[in-house]
ZADODREN-89831 format. One record per residue: residue in three letters; z, y, x of N, C-alpha, C in turn. Coordinates in steps of 0.02 Angstrom, whole numbers, plus 50000, padded with zeros to 5 digits. Layout:
ALAZYXZYXZYX...
This chain:
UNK542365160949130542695163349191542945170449178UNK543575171549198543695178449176543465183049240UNK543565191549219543225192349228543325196149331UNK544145195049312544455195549381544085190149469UNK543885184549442543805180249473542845180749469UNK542525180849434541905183649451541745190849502UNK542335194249493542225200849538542315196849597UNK542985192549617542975190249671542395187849716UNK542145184349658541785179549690541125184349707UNK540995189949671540485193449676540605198049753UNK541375199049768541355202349829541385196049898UNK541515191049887541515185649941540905182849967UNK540245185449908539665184549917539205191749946UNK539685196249953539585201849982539635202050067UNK540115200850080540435197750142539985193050194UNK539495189050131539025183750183538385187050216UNK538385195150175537765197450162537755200750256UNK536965199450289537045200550362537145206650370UNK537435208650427537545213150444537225217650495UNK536815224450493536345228750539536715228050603UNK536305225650663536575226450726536665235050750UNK536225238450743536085245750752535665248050700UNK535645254050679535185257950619534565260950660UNK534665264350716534105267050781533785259750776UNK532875264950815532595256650838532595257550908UNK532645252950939532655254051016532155255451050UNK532775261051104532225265351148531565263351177UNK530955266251186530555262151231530655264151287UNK530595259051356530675259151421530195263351440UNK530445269151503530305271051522529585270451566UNK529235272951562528495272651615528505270351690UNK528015266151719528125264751779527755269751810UNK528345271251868528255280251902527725276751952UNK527275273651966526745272351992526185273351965UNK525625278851992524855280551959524285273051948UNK524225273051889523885268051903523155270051875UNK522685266951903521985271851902521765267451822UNK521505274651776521315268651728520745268051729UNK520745262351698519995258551703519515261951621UNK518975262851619518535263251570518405259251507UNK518595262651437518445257951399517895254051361UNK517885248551360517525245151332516915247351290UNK516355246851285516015248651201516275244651178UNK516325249551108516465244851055515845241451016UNK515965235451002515635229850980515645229450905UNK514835229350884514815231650803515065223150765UNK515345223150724515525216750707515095212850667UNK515225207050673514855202050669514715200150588UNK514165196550564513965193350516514845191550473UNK515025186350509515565184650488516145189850471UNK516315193750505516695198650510516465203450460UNK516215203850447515795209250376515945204350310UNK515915198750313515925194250268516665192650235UNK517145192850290517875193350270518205199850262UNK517905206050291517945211450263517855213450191UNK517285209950161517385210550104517585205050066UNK517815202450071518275196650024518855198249995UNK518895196549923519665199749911520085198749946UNK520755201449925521405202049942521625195749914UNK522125192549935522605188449916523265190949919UNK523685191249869524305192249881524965187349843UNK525675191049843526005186249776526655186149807UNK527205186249755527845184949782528055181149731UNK528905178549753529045173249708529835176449711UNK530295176849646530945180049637531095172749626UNK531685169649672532095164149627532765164249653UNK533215160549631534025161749644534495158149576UNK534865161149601535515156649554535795163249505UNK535855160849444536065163849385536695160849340UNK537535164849326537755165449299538085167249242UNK538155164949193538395170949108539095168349097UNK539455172749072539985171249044540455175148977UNK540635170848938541145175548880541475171348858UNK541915173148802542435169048775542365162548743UNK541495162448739541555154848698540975151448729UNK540665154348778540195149048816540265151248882UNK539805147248927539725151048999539235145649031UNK538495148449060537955144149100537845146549152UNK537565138749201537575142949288536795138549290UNK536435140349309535795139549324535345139849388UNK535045136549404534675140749467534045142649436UNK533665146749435533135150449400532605152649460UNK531725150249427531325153949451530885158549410UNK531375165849428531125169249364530445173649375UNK530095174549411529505177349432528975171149491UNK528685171649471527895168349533527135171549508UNK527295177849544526465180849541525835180249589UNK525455179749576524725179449607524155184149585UNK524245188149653523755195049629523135194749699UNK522605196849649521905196249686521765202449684UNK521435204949736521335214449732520655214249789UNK520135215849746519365217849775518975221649760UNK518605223249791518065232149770517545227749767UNK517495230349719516665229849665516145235049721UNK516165240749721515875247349754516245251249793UNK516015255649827516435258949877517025262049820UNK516895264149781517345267949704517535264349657UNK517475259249666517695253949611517975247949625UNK518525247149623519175242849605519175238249566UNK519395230049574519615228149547520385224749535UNK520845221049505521535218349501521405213249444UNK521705207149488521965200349452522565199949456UNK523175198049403523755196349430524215190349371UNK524165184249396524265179349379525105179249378UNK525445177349319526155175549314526145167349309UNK526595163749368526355157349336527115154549313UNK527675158149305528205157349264528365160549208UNK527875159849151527915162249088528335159749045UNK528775162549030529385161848990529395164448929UNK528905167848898529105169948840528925165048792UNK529265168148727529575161748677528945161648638UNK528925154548619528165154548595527395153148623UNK527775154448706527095153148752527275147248825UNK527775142948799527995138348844527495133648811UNK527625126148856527555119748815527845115948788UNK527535110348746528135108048710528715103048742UNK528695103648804529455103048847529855109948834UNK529565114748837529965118748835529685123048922UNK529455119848948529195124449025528795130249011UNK529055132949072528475138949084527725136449099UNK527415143749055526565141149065526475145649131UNK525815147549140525345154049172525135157849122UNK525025162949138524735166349101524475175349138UNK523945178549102523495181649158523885189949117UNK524095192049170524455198349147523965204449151UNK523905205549254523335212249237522615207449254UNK521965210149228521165211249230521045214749230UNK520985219349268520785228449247520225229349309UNK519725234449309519555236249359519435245349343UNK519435249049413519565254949414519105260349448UNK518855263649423518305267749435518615274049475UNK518545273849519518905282749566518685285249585UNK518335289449543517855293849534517845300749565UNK518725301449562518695307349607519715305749599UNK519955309749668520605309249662520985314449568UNK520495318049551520925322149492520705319149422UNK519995312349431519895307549381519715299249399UNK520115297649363520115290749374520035285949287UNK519545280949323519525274349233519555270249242UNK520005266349216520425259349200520245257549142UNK519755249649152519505249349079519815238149099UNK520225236849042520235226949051521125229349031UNK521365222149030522285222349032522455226149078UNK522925229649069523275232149118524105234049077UNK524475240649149525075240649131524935248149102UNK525425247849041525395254549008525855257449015UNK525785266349026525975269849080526985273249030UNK527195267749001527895269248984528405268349021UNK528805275749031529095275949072529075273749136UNK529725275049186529405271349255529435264149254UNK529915262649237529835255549269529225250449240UNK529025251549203528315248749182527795250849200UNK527745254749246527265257649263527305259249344UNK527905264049352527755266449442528305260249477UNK528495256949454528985251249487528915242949474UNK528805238849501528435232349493529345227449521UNK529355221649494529745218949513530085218149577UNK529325217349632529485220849719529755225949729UNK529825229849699529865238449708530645237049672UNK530785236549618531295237549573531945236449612UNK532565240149603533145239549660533455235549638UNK533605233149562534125224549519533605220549525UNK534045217249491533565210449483533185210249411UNK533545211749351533075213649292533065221049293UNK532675221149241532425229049229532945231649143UNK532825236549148533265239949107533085238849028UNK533415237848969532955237548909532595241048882UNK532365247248915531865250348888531285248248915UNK531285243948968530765238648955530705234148920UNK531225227948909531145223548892530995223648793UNK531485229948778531465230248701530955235048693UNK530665242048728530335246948708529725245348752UNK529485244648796528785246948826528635237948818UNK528875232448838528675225548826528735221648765UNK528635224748702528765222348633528575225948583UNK528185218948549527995225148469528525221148415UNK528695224848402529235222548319528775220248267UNK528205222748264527935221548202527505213648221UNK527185214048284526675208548280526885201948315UNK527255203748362527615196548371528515196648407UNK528755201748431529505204248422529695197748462UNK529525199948541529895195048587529565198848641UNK529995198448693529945200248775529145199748777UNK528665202848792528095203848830528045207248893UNK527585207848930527445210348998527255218049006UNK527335221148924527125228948954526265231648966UNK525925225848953525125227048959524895226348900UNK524285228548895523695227648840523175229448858UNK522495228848828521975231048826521495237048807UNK521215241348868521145243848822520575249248889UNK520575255048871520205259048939520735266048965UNK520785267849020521495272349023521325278949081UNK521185283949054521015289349101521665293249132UNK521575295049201522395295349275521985299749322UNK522295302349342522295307949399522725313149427UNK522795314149488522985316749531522805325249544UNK523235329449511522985335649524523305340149552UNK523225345349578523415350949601523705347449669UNK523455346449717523715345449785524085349149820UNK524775346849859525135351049877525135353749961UNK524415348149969524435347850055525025344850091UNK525345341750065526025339350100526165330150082UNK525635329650038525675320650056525675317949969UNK525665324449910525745322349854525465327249810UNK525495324949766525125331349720525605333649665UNK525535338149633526045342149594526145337349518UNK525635335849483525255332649448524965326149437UNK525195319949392524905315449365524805314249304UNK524315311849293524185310949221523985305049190UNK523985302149135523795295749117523705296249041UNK523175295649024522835293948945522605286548942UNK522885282648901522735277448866522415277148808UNK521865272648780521865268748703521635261948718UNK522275259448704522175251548718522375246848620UNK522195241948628522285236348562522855240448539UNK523605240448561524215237048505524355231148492UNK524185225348524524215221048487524425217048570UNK524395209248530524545204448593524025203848666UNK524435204648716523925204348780523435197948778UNK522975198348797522595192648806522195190648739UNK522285195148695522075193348616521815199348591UNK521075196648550520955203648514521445207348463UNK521095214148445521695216548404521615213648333UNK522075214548309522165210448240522255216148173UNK521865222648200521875228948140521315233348188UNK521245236748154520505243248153520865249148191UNK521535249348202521995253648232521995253848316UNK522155259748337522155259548412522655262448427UNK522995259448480523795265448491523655267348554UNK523755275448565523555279948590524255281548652UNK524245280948709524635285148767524495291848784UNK524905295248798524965301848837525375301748883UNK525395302248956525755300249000525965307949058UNK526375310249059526195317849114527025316149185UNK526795316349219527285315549288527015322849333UNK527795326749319527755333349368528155332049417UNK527735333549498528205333349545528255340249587UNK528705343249570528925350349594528915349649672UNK529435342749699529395341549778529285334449786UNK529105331449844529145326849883529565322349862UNK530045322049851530465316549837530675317549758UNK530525322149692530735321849656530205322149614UNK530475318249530529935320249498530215319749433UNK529925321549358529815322049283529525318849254UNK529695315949217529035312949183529265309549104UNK528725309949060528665309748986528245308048983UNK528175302148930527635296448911527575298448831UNK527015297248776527375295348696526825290648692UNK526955286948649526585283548612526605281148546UNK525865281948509525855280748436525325275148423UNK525615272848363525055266248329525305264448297UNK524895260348256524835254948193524915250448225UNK525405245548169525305238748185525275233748120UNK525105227248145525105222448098525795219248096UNK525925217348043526515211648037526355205748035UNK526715200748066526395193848073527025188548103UNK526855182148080527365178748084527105172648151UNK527285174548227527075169448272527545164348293UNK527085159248335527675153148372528215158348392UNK528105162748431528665167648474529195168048441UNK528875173048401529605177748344529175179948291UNK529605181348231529565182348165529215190348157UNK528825193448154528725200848149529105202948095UNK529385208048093529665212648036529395214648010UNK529325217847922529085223447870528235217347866UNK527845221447822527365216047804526585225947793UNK526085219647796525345224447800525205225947852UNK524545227847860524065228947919524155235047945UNK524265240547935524445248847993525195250647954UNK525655247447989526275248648004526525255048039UNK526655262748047526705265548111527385263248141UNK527225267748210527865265948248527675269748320UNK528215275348322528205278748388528475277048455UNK528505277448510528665275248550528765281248603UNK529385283748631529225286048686529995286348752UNK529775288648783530105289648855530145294548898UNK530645297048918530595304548979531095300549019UNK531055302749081531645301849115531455306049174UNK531855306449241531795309349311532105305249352UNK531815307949426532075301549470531845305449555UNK532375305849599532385307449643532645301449689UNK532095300349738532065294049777531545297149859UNK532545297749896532275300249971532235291250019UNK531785288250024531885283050078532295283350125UNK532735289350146533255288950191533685289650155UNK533695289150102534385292750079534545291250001UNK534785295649953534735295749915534355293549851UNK534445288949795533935286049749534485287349684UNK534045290249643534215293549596533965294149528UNK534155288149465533665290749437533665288049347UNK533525291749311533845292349228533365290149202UNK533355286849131532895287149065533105287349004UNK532835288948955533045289948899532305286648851UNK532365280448806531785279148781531965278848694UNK531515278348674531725277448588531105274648554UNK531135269648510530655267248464530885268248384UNK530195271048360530425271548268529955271348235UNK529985266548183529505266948135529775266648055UNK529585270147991529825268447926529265270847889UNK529405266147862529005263547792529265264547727UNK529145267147695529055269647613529955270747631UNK530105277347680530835279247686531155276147716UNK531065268347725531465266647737531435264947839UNK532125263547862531885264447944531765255547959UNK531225253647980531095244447987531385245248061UNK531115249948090531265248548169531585253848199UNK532085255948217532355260048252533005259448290UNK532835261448366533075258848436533135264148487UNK533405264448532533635269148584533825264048623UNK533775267948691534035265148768534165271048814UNK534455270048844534695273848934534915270548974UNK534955273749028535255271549103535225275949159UNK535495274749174535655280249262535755275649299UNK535415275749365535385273349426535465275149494UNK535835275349531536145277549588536285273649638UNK535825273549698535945268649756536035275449810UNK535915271749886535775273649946535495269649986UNK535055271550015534495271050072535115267250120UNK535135261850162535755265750205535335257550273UNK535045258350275534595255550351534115249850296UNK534265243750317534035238350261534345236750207UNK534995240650189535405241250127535135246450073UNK535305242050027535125245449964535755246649906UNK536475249449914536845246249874536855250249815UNK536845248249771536705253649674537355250749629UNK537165258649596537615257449529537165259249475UNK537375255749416536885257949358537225255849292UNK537225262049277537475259249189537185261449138UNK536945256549093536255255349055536675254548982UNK536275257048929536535256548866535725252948823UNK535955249948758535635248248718535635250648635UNK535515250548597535775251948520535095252248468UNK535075243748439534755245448366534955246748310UNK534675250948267535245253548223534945249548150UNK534385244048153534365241048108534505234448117UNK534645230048161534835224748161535675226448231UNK536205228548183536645232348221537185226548238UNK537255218548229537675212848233537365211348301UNK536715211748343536545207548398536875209748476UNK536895206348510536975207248569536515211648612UNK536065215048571535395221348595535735225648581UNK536425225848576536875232948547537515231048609UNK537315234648663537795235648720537865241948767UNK538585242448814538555247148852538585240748930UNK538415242748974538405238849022538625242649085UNK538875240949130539155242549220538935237549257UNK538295237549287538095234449362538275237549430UNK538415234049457538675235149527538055228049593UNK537795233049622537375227049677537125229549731UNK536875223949774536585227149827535815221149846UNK535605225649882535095223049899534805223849982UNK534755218150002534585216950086533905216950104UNK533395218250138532915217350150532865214750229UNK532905208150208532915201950284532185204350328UNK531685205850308531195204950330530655211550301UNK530185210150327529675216950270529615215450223UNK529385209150220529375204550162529705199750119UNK530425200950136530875196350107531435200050092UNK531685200650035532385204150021532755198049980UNK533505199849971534065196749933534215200749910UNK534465199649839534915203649784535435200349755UNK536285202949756536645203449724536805208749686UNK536765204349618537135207849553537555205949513UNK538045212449491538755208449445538625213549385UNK538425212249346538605215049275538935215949218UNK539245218049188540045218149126539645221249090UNK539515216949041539285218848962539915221348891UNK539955228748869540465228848808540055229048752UNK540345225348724540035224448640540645228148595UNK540445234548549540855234048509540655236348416UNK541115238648368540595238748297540595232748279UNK539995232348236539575225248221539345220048256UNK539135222848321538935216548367539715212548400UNK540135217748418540915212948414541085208048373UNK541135212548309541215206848240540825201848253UNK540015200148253539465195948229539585189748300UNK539685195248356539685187748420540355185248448UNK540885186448419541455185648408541995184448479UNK541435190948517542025194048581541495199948608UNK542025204048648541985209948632541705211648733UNK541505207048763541305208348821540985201148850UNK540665203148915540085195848935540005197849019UNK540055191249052539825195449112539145192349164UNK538945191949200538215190649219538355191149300UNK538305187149342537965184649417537335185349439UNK537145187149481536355185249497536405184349566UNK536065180749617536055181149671535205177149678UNK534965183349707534185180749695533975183149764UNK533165178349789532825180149828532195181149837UNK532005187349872531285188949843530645187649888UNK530135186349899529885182449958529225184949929UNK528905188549978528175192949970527415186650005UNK527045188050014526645185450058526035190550068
């Protein structure tokens, strides 16, 4: 489809999107100008056996992302309807200070971990539980999410304003090159010290922090080397709505050849750095604002096995239950420089929130390929649909 007639169709699907009756919430009615004598309240009534009993019972929660998906370029083009997320998260206290989190994916898509139809499995993303010990120290010891950059960390698929996330998730904070080099979830194992410091009295603190040493290796699996890769995580927030923040991370890895994907370079402590800064100013009335810059590198006897970069800038507005953004996201490996992981991209979307718990997203995306990945995929642009819906419980 070219690429005139996807815009169309991308603004005709704009058009269906509902429309705010008023942005105000309505007035409340006025008081009845008659005294009315009040009556005395009630004691309150200590609650019951039962009522203590469902008080403490976990949480149940979970949302489900599904919708219709389009691709297109000069020599193919697929339309799909897709259910690309179904989570199930359990959240209960152990102790008055202690936390726990389950959170079940039961549309697992990554390569290597379907069945042999080819379907999505389940599979158990976070197990963590959390000790809060005090607001300026906190311990996270089981799977969890490791603290790279934001969107792997302060932004969850609910939260996120597109419909996918940028590739410095998908290639840098959700993937090891060396041990199995395919889309992962961004978690591992491991124990992770966080806190909250310098209080500003105004609803936030100046200060966050996050220390990791988790595996390196595949979630859900012991590690497969004597190596531990180490986080340093620091988020400065000068004000209220704005903030800084710089992640790095270092480790060893193994090379290994899985169902998934092929690992690159060969031996047991491989290095390979990892890191991320970006900023992001996000007023709920208003303005959302917000950059990254990530990079992965590792070389071996001189030579570079893995080395990668990403960015993006993101720019919406608040504007009642509208969310409408722009974002243009770049990619670039500079050792496998023929793939389609070598792009500049322009999204344009919006996003509705029907309900508290229910939003829609439209997205139109224009992928340019040029260099080697032009040559190797033999056209020089791609374009992408999404029209998805997100449903909380």
């Amino acid at each position: 489809m070219k690429t005139t007639k996807l815009i169309a169709l991308f603004l005709s699907g704009a058009l269906l999107t509902p429309v705010i009756v008023s942005a105000n919430p309505e007035e409340q009615p006025a008081p009845d100008s008659k005294t009315v004598a009040a009556e005395a309240p009630a004691a309150a009534q200590p609650p019951s056996t039962w009522e203590k009993i469902l008080a403490n019972l976990p949480k149940l929660s979970g949302y489900l992302q599904t919708g219709w998906n389009y691709t297109s370029n000069d020599k193919s083009s697929s339309s799909s309807f897709q259910a690309k997320r179904l989570r199930l998260l359990l959240d209960g206290k152990v102790a008055e200070k202690v936390d726990f989190r389950l959170q079940v994916e039961a549309f697992n898509g990554i390569s290597g971990s379907t069945n042999g139809n080819g379907q999505k499995n389940i599979a158990v993303m976070d197990a963590f539980a959390t000790w809060k010990i005090m607001p300026e120290f906190k311990v996270r010891v089981g799977q969890f999410f490791t603290p790279l950059g934001y969107e792997n960390y302060d932004i969850s698929p609910g939260t996120l304003e597109t419909v996918d996330f940028s590739n410095i998730v998908y290639r840098i904070a959700c993937r090891n090159p060396y041990e199995y080099n395919v889309v992962d979830y961004g978690r591992d194992l491991g124990i992770m010290f966080m806190g909250d410091v310098f209080d500003s009295g105004k609803g936030f603190s100046y200060l966050h922090y996050d220390v990791a040493v988790t595996n390196g290796s595949i979630p859900s699996k012991d590690d497969s080397n004597k190596s531990k890769d180490i986080y340093v995580s620091l988020t400065v927030r000068p004000v209220k709505y704005f903030n800084i923040k710089g992640t790095f991370n270092w480790g060893e890895y193994t090379s290994k050849k899985l169902e998934g994907g092929e690992g690159v370079g060969s031996g047991d402590y491989n290095p390979m750095n990892r890191y991320v800064v970006g900023a992001w100013y996000d007023n709920p009335r208003g303005l959302n604002l917000r950059a990254e810059y990530g990079h992965m590198k590792s070389r071996v006897n001189k030579t570079d096995v893995v080395k990668e970069n990403g960015a993006y800038v993101l720019a919406g507005w608040h504007w009642g239950k509208f969310l409408p953004i722009v974002r243009w996201d770049m990619y670039e490996d500079h050792v496998n420089t023929g793939t389609a992981n070598n792009y500049n991209r322009i999204l344009v979307g919006c996003t509705y929130s029907v309900f508290k718990n229910m939003k829609l997203q439209l997205n139109y995306g224009h992928f340019m390929y040029s260099g080697d990945a032009k040559k190797a995929l033999g056209y020089d642009s791609s374009e992408q649909l999404q029209i998805m819906g997100l449903f909380k419980f």
